[in-house]
C-alpha positions as CSV (number, residue, x, y, z in Angstrom):
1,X,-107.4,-49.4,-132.4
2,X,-109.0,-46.6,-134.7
3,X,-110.0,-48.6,-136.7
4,X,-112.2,-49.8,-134.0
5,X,-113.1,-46.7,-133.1
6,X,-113.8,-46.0,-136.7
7,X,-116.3,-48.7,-137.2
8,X,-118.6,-47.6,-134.0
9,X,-118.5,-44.3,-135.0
10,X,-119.8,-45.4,-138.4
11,X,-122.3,-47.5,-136.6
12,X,-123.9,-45.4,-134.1
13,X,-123.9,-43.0,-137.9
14,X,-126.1,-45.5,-139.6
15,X,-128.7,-45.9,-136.8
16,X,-129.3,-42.2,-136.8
17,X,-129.8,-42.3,-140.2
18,X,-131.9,-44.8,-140.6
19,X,-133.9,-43.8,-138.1
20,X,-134.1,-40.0,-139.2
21,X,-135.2,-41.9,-142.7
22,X,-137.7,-44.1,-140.9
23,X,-139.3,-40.9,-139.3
24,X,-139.1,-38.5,-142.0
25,X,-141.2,-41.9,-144.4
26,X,-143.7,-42.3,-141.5
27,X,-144.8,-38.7,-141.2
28,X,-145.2,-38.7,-145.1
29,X,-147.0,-42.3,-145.4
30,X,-149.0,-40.7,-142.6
31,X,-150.0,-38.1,-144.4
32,X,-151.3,-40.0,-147.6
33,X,-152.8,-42.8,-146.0
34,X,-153.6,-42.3,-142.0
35,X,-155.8,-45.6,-142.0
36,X,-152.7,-48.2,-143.7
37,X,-152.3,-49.4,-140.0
38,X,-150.5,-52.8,-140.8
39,X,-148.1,-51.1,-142.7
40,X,-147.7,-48.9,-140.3
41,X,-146.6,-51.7,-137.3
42,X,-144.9,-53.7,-140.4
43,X,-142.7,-51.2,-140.8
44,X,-142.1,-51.0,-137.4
45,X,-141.5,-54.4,-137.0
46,X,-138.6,-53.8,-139.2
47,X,-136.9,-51.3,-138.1
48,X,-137.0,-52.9,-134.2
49,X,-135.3,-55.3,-135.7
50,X,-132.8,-53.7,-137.7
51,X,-132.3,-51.7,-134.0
52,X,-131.3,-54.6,-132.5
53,X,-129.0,-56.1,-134.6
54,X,-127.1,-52.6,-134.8
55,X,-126.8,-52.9,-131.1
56,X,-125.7,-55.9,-130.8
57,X,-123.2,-54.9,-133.4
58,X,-121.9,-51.9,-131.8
59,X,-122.1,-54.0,-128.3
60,X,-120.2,-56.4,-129.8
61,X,-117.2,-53.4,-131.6
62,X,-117.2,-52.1,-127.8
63,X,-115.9,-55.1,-125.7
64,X,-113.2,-55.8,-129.0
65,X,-111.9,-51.9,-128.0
66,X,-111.9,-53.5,-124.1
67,X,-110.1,-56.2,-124.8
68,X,-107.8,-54.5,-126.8
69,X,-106.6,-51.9,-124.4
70,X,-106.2,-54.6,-121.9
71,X,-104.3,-56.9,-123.8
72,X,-102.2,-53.6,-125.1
73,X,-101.5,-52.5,-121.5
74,X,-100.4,-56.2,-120.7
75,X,-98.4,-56.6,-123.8
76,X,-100.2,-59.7,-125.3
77,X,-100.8,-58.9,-128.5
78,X,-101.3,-60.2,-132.1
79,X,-99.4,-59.4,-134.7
80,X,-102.9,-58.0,-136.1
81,X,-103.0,-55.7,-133.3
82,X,-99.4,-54.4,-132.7
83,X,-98.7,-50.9,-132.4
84,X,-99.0,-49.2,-136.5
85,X,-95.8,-49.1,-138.6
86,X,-96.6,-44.9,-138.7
87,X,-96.6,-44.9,-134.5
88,X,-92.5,-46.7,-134.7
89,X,-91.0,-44.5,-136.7
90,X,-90.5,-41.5,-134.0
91,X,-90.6,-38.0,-136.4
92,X,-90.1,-35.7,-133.6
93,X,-86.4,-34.5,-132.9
94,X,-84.3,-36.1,-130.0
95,X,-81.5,-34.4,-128.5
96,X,-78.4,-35.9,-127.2
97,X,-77.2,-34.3,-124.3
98,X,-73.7,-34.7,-123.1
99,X,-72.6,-34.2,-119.5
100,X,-69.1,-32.5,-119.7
101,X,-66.9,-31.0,-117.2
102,X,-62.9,-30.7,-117.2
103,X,-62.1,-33.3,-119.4
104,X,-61.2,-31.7,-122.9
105,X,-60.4,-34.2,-125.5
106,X,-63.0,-36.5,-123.6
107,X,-65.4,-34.3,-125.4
108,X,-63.8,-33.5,-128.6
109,X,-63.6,-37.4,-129.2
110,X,-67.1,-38.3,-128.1
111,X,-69.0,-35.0,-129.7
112,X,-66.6,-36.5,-132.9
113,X,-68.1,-39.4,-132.9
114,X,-71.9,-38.4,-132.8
115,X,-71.5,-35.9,-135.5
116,X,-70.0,-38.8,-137.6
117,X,-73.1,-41.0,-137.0
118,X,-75.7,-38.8,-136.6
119,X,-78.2,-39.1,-139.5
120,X,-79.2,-35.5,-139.4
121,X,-78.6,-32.1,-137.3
122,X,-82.5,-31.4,-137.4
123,X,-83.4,-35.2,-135.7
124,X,-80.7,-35.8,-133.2
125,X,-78.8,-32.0,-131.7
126,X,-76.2,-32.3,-129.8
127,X,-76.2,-29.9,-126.6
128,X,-73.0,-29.8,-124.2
129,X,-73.6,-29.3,-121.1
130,X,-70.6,-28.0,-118.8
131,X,-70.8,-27.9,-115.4
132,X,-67.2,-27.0,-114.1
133,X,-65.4,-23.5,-115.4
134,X,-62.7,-25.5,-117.4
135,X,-62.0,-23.3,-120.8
136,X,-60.8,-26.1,-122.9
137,X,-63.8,-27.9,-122.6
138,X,-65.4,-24.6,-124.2
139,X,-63.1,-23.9,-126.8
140,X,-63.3,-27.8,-127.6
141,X,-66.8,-27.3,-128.4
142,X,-67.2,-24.1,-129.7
143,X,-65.2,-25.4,-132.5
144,X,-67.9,-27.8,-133.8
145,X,-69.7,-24.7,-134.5
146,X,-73.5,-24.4,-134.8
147,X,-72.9,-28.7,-135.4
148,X,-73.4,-28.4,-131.5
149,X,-75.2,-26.3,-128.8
150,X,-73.5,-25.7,-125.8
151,X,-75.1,-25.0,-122.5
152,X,-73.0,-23.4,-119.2
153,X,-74.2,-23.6,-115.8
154,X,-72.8,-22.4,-112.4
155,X,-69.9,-24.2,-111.7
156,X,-70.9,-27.2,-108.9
157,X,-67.9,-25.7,-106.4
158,X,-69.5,-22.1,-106.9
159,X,-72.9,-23.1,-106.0
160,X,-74.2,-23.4,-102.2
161,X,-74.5,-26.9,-102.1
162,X,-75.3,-28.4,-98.8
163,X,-73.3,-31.6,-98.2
164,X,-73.2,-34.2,-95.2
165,X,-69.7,-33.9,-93.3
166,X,-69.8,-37.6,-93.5
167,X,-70.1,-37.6,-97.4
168,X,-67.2,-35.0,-98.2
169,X,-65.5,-37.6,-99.9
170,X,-68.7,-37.5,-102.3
171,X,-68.8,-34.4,-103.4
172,X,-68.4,-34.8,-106.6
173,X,-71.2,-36.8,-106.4
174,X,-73.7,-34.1,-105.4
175,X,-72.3,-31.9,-107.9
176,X,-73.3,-34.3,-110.3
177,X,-77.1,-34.4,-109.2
178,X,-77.4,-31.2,-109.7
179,X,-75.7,-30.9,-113.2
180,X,-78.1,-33.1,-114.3
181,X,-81.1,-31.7,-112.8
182,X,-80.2,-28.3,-114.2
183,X,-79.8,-29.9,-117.9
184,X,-82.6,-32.0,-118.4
185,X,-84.6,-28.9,-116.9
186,X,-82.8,-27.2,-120.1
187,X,-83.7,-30.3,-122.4
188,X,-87.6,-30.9,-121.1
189,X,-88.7,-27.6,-119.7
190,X,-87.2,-24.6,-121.5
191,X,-86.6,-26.7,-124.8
192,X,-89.8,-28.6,-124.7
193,X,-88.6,-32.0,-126.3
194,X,-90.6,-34.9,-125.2
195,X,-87.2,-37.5,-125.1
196,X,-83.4,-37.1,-124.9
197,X,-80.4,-39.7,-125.2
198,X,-78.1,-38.5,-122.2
199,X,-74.3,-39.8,-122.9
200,X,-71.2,-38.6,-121.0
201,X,-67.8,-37.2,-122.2
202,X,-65.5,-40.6,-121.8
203,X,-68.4,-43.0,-123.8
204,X,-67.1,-44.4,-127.1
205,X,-70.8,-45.0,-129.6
206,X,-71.7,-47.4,-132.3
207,X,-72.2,-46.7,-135.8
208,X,-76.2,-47.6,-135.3
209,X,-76.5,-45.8,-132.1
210,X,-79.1,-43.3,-133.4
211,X,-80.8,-46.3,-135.0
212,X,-81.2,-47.8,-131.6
213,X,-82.8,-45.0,-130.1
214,X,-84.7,-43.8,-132.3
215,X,-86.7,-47.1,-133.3
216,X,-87.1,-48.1,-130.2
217,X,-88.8,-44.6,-128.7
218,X,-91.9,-46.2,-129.6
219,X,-91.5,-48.1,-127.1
220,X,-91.6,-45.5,-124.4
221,X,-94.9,-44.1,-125.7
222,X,-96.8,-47.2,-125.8
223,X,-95.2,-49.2,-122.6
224,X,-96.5,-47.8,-119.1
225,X,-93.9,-50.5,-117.4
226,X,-91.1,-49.2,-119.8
227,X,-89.4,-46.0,-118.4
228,X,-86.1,-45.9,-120.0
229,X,-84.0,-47.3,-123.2
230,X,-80.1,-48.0,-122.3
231,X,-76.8,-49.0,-125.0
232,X,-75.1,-50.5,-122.3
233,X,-75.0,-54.2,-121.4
234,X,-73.3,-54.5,-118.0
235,X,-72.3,-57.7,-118.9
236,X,-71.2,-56.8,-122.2
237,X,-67.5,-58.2,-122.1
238,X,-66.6,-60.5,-125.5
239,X,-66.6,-63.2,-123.6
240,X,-69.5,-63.3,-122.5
241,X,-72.1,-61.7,-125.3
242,X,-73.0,-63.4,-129.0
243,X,-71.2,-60.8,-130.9
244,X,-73.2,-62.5,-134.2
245,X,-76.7,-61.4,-132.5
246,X,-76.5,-57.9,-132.1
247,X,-79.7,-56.7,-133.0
248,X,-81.1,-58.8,-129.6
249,X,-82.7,-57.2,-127.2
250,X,-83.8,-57.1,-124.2
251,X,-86.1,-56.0,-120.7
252,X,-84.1,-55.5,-117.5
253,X,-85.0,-54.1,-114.2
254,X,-81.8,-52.7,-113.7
255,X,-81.1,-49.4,-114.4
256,X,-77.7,-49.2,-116.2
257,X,-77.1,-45.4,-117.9
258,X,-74.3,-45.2,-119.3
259,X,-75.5,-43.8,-122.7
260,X,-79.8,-44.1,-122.4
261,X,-83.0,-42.5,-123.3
262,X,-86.1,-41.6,-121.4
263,X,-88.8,-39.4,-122.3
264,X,-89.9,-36.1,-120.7
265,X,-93.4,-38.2,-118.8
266,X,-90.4,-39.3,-116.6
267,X,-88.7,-36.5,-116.0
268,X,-91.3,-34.6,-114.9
269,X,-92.5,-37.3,-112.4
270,X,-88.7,-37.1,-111.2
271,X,-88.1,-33.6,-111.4
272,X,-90.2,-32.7,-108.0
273,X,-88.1,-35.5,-106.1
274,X,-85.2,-35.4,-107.6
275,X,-82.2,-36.3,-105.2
276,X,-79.1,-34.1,-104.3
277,X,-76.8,-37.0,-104.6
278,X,-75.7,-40.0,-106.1
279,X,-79.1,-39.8,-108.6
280,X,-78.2,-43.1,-110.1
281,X,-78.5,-45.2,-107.4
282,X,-81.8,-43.2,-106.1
283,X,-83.5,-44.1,-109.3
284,X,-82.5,-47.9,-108.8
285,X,-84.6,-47.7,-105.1
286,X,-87.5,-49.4,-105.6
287,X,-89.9,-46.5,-104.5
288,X,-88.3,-44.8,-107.6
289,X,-88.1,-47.3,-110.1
290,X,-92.3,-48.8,-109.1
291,X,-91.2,-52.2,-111.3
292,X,-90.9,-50.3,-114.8
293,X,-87.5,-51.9,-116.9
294,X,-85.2,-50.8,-119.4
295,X,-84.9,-52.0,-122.9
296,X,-80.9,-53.0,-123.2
297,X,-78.9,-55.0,-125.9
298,X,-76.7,-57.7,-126.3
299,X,-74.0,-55.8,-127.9
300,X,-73.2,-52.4,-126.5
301,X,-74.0,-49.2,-128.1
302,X,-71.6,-47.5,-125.9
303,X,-68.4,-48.2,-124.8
304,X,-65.8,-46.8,-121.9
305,X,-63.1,-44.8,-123.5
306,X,-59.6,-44.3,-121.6
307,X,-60.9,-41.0,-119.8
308,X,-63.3,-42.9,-117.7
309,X,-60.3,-43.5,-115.5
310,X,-60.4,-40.1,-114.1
311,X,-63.9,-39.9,-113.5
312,X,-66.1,-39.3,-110.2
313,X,-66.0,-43.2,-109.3
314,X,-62.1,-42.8,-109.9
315,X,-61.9,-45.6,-112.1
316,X,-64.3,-48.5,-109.9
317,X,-64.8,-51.7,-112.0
318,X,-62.9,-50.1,-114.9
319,X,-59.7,-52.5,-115.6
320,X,-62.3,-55.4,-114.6
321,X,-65.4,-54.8,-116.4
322,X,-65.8,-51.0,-118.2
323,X,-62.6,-51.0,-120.3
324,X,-63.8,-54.3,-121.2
325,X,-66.9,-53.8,-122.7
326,X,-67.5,-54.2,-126.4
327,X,-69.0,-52.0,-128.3
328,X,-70.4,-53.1,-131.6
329,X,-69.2,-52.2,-134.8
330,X,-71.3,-53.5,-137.6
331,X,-74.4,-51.3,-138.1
332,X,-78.3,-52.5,-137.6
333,X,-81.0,-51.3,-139.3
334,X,-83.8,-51.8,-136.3
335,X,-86.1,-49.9,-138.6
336,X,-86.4,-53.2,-140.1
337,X,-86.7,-55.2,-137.6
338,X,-90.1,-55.6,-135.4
339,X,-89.6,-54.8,-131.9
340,X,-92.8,-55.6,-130.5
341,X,-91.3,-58.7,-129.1
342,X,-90.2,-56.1,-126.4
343,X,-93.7,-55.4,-125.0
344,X,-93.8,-56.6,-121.6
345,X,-96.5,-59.3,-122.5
346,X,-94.4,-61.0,-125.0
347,X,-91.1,-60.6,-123.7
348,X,-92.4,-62.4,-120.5
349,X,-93.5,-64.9,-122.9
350,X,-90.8,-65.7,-124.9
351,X,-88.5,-65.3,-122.2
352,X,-90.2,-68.2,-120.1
353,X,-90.2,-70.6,-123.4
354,X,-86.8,-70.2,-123.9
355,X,-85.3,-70.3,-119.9
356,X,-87.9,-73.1,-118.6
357,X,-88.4,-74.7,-121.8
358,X,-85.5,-74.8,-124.0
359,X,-82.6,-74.3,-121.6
360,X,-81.3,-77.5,-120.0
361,X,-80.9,-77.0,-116.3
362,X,-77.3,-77.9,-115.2
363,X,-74.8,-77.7,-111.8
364,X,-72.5,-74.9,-112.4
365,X,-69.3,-77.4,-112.6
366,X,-71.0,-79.0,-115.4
367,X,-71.8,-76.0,-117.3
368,X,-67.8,-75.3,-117.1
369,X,-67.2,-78.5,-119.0
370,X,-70.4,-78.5,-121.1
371,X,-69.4,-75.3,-122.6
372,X,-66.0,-76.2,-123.8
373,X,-67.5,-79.1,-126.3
374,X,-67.8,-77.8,-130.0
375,X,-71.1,-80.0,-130.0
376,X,-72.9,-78.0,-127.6
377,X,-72.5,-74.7,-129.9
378,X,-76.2,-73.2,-130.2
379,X,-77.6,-75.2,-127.1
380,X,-79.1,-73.3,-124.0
381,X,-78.8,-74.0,-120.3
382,X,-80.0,-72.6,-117.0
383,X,-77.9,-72.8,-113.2
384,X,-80.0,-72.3,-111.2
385,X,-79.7,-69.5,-108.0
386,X,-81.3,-69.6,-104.1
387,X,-79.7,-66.8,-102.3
388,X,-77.3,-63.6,-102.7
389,X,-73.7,-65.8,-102.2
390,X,-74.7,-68.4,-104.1
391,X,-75.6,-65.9,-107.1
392,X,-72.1,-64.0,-106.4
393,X,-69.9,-67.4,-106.8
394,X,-71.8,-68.6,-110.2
395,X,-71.7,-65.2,-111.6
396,X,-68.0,-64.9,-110.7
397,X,-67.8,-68.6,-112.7
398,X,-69.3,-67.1,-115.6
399,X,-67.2,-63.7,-115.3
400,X,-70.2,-61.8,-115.1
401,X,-70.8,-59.1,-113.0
402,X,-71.6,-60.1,-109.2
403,X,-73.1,-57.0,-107.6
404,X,-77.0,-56.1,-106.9
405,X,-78.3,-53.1,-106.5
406,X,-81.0,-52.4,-104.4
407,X,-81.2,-56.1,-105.0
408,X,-81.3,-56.6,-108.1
409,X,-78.5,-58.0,-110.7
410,X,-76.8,-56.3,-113.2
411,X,-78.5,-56.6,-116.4
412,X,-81.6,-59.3,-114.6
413,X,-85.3,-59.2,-115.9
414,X,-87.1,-61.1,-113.2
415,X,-83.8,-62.2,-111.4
416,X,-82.9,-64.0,-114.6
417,X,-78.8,-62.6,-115.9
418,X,-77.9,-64.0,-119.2
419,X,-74.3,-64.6,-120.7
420,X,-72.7,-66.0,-123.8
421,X,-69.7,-68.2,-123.8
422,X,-68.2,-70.1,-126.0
423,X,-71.4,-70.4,-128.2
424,X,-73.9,-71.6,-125.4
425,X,-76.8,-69.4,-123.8
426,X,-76.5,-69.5,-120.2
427,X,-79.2,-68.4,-118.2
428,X,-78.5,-67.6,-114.5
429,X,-82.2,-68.1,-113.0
430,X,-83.6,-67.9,-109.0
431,X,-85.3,-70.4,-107.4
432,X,-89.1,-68.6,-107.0
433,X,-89.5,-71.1,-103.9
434,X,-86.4,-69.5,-102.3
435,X,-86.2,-65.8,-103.9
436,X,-89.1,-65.2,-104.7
437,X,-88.6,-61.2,-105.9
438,X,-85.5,-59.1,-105.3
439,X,-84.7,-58.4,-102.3
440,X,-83.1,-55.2,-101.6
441,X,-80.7,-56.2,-98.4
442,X,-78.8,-58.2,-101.0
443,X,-75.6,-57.0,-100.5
444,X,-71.9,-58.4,-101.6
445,X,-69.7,-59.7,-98.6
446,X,-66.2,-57.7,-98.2
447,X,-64.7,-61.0,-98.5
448,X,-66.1,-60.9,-102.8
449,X,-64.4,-57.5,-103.3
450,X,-65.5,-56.0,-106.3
């Protein structure tokens, strides 16, 4: 693209100076021989055309830097035309900020574990953030030293917080929403960083976690439809992931937290609106989320530790799903590896090829059977979906996660949920004559439970 921009710059250059050259020859032929008139209209013969093949040039260098923004805004791309090597590798600093509360050695073992991976102080701080007036947490993380920066607000059950009667079982909730708004205010506005990784105290992290993030910030610069980078696969469990493709990645339009990055563009479109309760779910509502995805992996980069029992949700879906989530353990170098396969273009792309026409479509029953065969290992299949039940009872056959919210499926990119099991790709894709977007009144029956 500068390049580009380079090259008509140049050229716009050389017909100045050419022309400048032309005049300044003209007035001096002029003077030495007024009555050479052929020479004269030779001359300018010559440099009319020379004019128009410079405009035709520089006509031609404009529509290339058209296309080019329109294929980048679409994500279809050569590899020619990919975003620079210097543009991926992100040199400004991005915190990691840690939502704490009253949970001590929650902290102590997650701020642990960051220091251990971090690559350096200077690129990734750590700043706790404490919300509830609990002196452990403190003295936890005063002892890390100037390793860590530690933030203190008003305690949630000090502050005038107006709450619904109906919702007084939420509270904790609402003090939440506010915790957060108060800290990436912190992060974005009195800080100024442009991105921040937000984890919580109970999340266990990978040894390539900062490698994760930090190669794939990129990504949020150059992706209008990209708003936020997440380590957590929803359907992460070991049965149901390839634990030997963990540098695979992934769009999803479900918003999963749980350990992600977004960048301060966001924030400050959220900041204005931002809601007084359950904030998660809000940014999951369609007038919120406006279509943009998440970047998420096959292999988690976080993971549940045991505190995430005693959390606000009092321990919903951990046993089934949370405590069950693998977290990977062998470290990836993505700085190696070219992401642009993520831009929305391509992913769209190479999702399609390998869901419509690599997968074999198949009944659910016969997936059951077809994935117990050793010869099947390293095939593909797709079951295919035409309402919200009919997702719930295939999902629950696969052990994935059943729930939508605001419609949409844990972990989908246009309705589509992959698993893993037993060495076959399953793809769990809708029927576009029957569901043909997500539909937010997608709900799961009492009768489903969890």
């Amino acid at each position: 693209m500068q390049a580009v921009t380079i090259k008509l710059f140049f050229g716009f250059l050389f017909v100045f100076l050419v022309w400048t050259l032309y005049v300044e020859n003209e007035i001096t032929s002029r003077s030495r021989n007024s009555d050479n008139i052929d020479d004269l209209l030779e001359s300018a013969t010559r440099l009319e055309r020379l004019l128009e093949f410079e405009r035709k040039k520089i006509q031609e260098l404009t529509e290339d830097v058209k296309q080019i923004r329109a294929r980048k805004k679409s994500g279809h791309l050569t590899m020619e035309e990919m975003v620079s090597p210097e543009l991926k590798h992100w040199k400004e600093p991005i915190p990691v900020l840690v939502f704490s509360c009253n949970r001590a050695q929650a902290v102590r073992d997650h701020v642990q574990k960051l220091i251990k991976y971090r690559p350096s102080k200077e690129q990734f701080p750590i700043i706790v953030t404490q919300d509830c007036d609990n002196e452990n947490v403190k003295i936890e993380v005063q002892k890390f030293g100037d390793q860590v920066q530690y933030i203190k607000h008003l305690a949630g059950d000090k502050a005038n917080i107006t709450i619904p009667p109906s919702h007084r079982q939420f509270t904790a909730y609402y003090r939440i929403a506010r915790h957060y708004k108060l800290a990436l205010n912190h992060v974005f506005v009195d800080k100024g960083y442009s991105s921040v990784i937000i984890t919580e105290d109970d999340l266990d992290i990978a040894p390539d976690f900062f490698s994760y993030f930090s190669n794939t910030r990129y990504l949020l610069e150059n992706d209008e439809r990209l708003w936020c980078v997440t380590a957590w696969n929803d359907n992460g469990k070991l049965e149901n992931i390839d634990v030997n493709a963990a540098d695979k990645l992934y769009r999803s339009d479900f918003f999963a937290g749980l350990g992600w990055m977004m960048s301060s563009k966001t924030w400050h479109e959220l900041e204005p609106i931002w809601p007084v309760g359950f904030w998660d779910d809000w940014m999951r509502d369609p007038l919120r989320r406006k279509d943009r995805q998440c970047i998420r992996p096959e292999v988690s980069r976080t993971g549940m530790m045991a505190y995430g029992k005693e959390g606000a949700s009092k321990g919903q879906f951990f046993s089934k799903h949370l405590a069950k989530i693998k977290v990977n353990d062998k470290y990836t170098d993505f700085a190696k590896i070219n992401l642009d396969y993520l831009l929305p273009g391509n992913f769209e792309k190479k999702t399609h090829f390998e869901v419509m026409k690599q997968a074999v479509e198949m009944g659910i029953d016969d997936v059951a059977a077809f994935v117990l065969l050793p010869e099947n290992k390293g095939k593909s299949v797709r079951i295919i979906y035409d309402e919200n039940v009919d997702y719930i009872r295939k999902a629950d056959k696969l052990h994935v996660m059943h729930d939508f919210k605001a419609g949409v499926p844990r972990t989908a990119f246009d309705g589509i949920v992959t698993c893993f099991i037993n060495g076959v790709r399953i793809y769990l894709v809708p029927d576009k004559t029957k569901v043909p977007g997500y539909n937010p009144d997608w709900a799961v029956p009492p009768a489903f439970g969890e």
